[in-house]
N, C-alpha and C positions, 0 to 999 in steps of 0.2 A: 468248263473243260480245263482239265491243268496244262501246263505250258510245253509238260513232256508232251500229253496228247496232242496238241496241237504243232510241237515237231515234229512227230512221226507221221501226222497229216498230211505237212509240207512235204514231207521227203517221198513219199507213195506221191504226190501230186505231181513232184518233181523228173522223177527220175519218167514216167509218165510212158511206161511199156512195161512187160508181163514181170518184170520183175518190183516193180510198184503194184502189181497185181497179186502177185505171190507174197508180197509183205502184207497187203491189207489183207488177203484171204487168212494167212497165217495169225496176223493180230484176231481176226473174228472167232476162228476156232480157237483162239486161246481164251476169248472173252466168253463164250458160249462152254467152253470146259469147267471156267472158274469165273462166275460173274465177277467176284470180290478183290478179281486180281488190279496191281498198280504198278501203273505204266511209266519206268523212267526215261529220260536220254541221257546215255553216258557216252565218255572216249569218244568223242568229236562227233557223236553222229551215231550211236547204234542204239536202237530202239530194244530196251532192257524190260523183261516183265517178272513180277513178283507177288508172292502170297508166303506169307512166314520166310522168306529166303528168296533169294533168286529160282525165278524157275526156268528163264534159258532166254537169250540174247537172239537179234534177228537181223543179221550182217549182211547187207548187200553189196556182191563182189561185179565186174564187168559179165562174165559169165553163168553166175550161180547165185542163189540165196542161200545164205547159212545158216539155220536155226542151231545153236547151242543150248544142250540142257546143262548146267552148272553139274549135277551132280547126277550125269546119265548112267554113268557106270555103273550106277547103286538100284538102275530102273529094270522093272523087266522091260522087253522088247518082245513080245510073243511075232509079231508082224514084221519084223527086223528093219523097221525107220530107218534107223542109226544105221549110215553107210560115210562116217568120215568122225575122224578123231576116236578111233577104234582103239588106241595102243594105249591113251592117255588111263591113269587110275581114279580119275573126277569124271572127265568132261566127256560127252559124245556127241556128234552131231548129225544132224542130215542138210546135206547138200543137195541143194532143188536147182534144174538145169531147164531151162524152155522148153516146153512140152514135156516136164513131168509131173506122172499124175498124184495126187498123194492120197493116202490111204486117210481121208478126213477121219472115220470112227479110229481108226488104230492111233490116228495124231490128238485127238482129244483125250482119248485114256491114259496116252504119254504124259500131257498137260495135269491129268487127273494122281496120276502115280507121280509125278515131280511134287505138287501139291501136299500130298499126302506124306509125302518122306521127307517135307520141310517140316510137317507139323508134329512130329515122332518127338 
């Protein structure tokens, strides 16, 4: 196990309520979208994943979990995920609040379309 994965263990271990629930859940769909993907930590603590580029960052706030896609702007959204960092010309995210549900298949094809637009 790399060192990243084993921080990003710690930190779902840590923080130890739905929002270390919402980061492991969200790590699994992105492992099961792209098995080949690699897991950094960067900026004091945010769990970073990638395949050919970044493919989106996984920010835990008091409130909310924030997944960022680096270059969401560039993705379709058929299921409209992306409900935060809408105005930006790269980045878009979704912001997960306690008891929201997420659309697993539409979040895996997001992971899948991130993927694929690093590899162009």
């Amino acid at each position: 196990m790399s060192e990243a994965a084993e921080k990003i263990d710690a930190r779902i271990e840590e923080l130890g309520d739905w929002r270390g629930e919402t980061l492991a859940r969200i790590r699994e769909l992105i492992k099961k979208a792209e098995p080949d993907v690699v897991e950094e930590w960067k900026w004091r603590g945010v769990p970073v994943w990638y395949h050919d580029g970044m493919i989106c960052t996984g920010e835990v706030y008091k409130s909310y979990v924030k997944v960022t896609f680096a270059k969401g702007a560039s993705l379709r959204d058929p299921s409209g995920l992306f409900n935060s960092s809408l105005d930006g010309n790269t980045r878009r995210a979704i912001d997960i609040h306690e008891n929201d549900g997420l659309d697993e298949k539409a979040f895996k094809a997001l992971v899948r379309a991130a993927v694929e637009f690093n590899t162009r």
